[in-house]
C-alpha positions in Angstrom: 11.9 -6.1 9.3 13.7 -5.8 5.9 13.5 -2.3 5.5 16.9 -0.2 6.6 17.1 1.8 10.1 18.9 4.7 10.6 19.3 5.9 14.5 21.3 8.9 15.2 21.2 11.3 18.5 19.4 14.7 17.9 20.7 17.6 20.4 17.5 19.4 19.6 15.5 16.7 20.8 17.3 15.3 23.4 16.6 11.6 22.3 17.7 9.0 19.9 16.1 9.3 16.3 15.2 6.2 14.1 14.2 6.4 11.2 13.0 4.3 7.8 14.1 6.2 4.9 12.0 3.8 2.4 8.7 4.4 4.1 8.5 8.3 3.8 8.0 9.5 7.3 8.3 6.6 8.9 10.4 7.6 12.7 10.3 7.5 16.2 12.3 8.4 19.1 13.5 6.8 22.1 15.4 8.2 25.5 18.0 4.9 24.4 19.1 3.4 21.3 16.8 0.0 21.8 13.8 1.9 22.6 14.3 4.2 19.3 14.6 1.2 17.5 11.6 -1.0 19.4 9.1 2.6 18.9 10.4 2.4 15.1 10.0 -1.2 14.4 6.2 -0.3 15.6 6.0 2.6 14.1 7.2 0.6 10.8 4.3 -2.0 11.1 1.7 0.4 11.4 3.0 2.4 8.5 2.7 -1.2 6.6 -0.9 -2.3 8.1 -2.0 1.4 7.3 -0.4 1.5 3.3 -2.0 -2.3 2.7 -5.6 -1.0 4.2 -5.4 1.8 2.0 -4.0 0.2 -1.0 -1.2 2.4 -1.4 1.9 1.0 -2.5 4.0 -0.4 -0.7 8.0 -0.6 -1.7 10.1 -3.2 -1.8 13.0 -3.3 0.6 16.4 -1.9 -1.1 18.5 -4.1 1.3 21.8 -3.0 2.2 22.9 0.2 1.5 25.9 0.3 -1.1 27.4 4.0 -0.6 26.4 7.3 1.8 
């Protein structure tokens, strides 16, 4: 996947957090860092299959992110 993936620990949820900021809503969660990131790179595909089906755009990966 091209897109950017943000993980960080959420207290409140008591699990890791990734998200895709480039696909709005695009997250998961995960008890450990690999399974937020496996759940999200799912997550990420569906988001994709689902925007193409309903010919939605669909936007192009930023790449690496320059400043925070």
């Amino acid at each position: 996947m091209k897109y950017e993936v943000i993980i960080y620990w959420s207290n409140e949820d008591r699990a890791f957090i990734a998200e895709v900021p480039e696909l709005p809503g695009c997250m998961a969660d995960g008890k450990t860092h690999q399974a937020a990131l496996k759940a999200v790179y799912r997550v990420a595909r569906e988001w994709l299959e689902t925007a193409k089906q309903l010919d939605r755009p669909i936007p192009t990966p930023r790449g690496r992110l320059m400043y925070a």
